[in-house]
C-alpha positions as a printed Julia matrix, in Angstrom:
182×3 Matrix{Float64}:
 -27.85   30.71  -10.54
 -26.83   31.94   -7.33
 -26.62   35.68   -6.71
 -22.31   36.91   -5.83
 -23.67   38.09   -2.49
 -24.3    34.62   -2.02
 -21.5    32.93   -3.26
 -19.17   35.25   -0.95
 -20.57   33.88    2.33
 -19.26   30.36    1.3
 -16.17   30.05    3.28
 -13.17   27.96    2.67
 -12.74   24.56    4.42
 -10.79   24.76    7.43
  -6.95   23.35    6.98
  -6.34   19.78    7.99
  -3.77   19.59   10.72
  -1.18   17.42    8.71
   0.62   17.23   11.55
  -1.66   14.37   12.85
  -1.44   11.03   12.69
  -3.67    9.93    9.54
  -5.29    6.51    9.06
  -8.1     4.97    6.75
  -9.82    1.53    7.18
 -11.97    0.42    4.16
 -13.34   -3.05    3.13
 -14.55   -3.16    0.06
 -15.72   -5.93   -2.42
 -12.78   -8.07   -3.87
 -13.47   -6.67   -7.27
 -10.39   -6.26   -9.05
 -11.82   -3.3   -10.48
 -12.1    -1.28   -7.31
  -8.15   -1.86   -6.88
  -7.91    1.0    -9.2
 -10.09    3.18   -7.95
  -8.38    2.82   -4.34
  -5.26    3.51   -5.91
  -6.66    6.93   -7.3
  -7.81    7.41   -3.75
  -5.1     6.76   -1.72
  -2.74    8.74   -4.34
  -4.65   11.43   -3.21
  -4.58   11.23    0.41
  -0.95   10.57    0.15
  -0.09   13.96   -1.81
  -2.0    15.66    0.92
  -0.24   14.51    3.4
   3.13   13.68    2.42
   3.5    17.01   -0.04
   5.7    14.9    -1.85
   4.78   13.75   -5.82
   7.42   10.84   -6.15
   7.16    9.53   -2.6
   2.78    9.38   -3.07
   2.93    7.36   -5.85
   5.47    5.11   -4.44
   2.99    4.69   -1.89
  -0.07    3.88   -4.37
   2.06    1.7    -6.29
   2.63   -1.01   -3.2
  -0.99   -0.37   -2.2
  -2.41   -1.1    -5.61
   0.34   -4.48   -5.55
  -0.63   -5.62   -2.26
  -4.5    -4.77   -3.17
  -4.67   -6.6    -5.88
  -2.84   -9.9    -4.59
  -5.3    -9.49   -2.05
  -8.59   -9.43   -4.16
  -7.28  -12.29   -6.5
  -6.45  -14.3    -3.66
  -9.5   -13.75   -1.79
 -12.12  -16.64   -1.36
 -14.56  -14.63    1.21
 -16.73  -11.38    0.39
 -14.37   -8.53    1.68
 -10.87   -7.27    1.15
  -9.47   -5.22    3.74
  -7.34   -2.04    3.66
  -5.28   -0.01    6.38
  -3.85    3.11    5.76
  -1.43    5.18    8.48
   0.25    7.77    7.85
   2.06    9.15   11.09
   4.1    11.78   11.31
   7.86   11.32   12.79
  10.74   14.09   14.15
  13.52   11.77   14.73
  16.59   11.26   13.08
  14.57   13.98   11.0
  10.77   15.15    9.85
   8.97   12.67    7.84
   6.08   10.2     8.54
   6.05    6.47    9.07
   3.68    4.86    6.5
   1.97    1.64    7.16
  -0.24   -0.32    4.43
  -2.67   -3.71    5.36
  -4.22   -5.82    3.76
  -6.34   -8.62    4.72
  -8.5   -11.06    2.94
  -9.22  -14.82    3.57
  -7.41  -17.2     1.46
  -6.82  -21.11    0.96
  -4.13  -22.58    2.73
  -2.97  -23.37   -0.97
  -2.49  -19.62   -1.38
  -1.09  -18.86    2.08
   1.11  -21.1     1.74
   2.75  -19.99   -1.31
   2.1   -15.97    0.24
   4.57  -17.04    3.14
   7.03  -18.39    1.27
   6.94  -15.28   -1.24
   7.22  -13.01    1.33
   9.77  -14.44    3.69
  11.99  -14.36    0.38
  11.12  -11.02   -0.69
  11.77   -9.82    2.98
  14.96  -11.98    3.94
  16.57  -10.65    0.23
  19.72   -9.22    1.08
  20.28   -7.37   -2.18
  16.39   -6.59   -3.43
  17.28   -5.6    -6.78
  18.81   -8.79   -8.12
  16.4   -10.72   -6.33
  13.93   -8.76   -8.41
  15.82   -9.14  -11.53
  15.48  -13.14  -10.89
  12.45  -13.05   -9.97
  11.53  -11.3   -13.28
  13.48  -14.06  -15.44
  11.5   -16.93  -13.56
   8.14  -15.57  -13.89
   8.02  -16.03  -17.45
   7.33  -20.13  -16.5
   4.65  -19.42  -14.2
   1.07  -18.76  -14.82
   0.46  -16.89  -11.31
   1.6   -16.94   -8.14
   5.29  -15.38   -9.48
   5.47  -13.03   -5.9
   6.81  -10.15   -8.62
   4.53   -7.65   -7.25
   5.87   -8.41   -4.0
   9.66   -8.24   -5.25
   9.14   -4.57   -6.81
   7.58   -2.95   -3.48
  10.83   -4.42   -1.92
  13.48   -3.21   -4.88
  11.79    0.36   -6.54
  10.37    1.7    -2.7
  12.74   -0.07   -0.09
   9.8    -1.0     2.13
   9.65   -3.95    4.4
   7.56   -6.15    3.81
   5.97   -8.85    6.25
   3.06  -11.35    6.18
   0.49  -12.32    9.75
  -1.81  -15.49    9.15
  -4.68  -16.75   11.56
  -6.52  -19.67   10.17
  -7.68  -18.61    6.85
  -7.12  -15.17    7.18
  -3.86  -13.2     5.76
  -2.77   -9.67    6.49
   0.07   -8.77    3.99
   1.66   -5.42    5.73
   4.66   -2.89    4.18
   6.47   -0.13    6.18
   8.41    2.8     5.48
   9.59    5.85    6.69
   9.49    8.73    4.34
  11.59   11.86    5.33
  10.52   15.22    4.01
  11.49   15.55    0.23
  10.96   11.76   -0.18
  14.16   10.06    1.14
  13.53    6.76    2.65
């Protein structure tokens, strides 16, 4: 056990300049058990930097959706994510959040990702697009695009899809305003 003369020279980290622009890249096994564990992760780096409870689990709610449609889709050894969080002044302080994901998929499964998302993102009212989406899911066995349908409805973030051959980056925006307007 250390001495207290000791344990009084151990000095505090220094503070993070939140004021930066923040951004993770990780690529990880497509094991839908790590989806989870990035969520925990990410939930934390979010409340850091956002200081706001509701807004940072918004957040980790469309990165654990769009994580784990990427891992179940994935046909290659690695799922990507990209975190940014960058801070913004104008019309008022808040930051501009940006989430990636990437994987390689079948064109099967892009496909069908397209469609999804050019539906979810054209929806002009996202809530009863979500409620019909809910109804119809109940006669398909995957592939409903639900996930994608609540990150558009519950959080208000865009939502947009960039193929290249086999490889699909699913990517959701927001702005998030200090006390966690959108």
């Amino acid at each position: 056990m250390q001495s207290p003369q000791c344990l009084s020279s151990i000095k505090p980290p220094e503070p993070v300049d939140l004021g930066s622009p923040t951004s993770i890249d990780i690529l990880f096994a497509p094991v839908l058990q790590a989806v989870s564990t990035m969520r925990r992760f990410v939930l934390a780096l979010y409340e850091r930097i956002l200081e706001d409870a509701d807004a940072s689990a918004e957040m980790a709610l469309v990165t654990h959706e769009l994580l784990e449609n990427a891992v179940k889709y994935n046909t290659d050894s690695g799922t990507r994510l990209r975190v940014s969080v960058v801070p913004v002044s104008e019309p008022r302080p808040g930051h501009m959040v940006v989430i990636r994901t990437g994987n390689r998929a079948t064109p099967e499964h892009i496909r069908i990702a397209e469609a999804l998302i050019a539906r979810v993102r054209d929806a002009a009212d996202p809530d009863l697009m979500y409620q019909e989406m809910i109804l119809s899911s109940t006669e398909q066995s995957e592939g409903s695009g639900l996930g994608l349908a609540r990150i558009r409805a519950e959080t208000q973030m865009s939502i947009d899809v960039h193929v290249a051959g086999d490889e699909i980056e699913v990517v959701a925006r927001a702005r998030v305003f200090s006390g966690g307007a959108k």
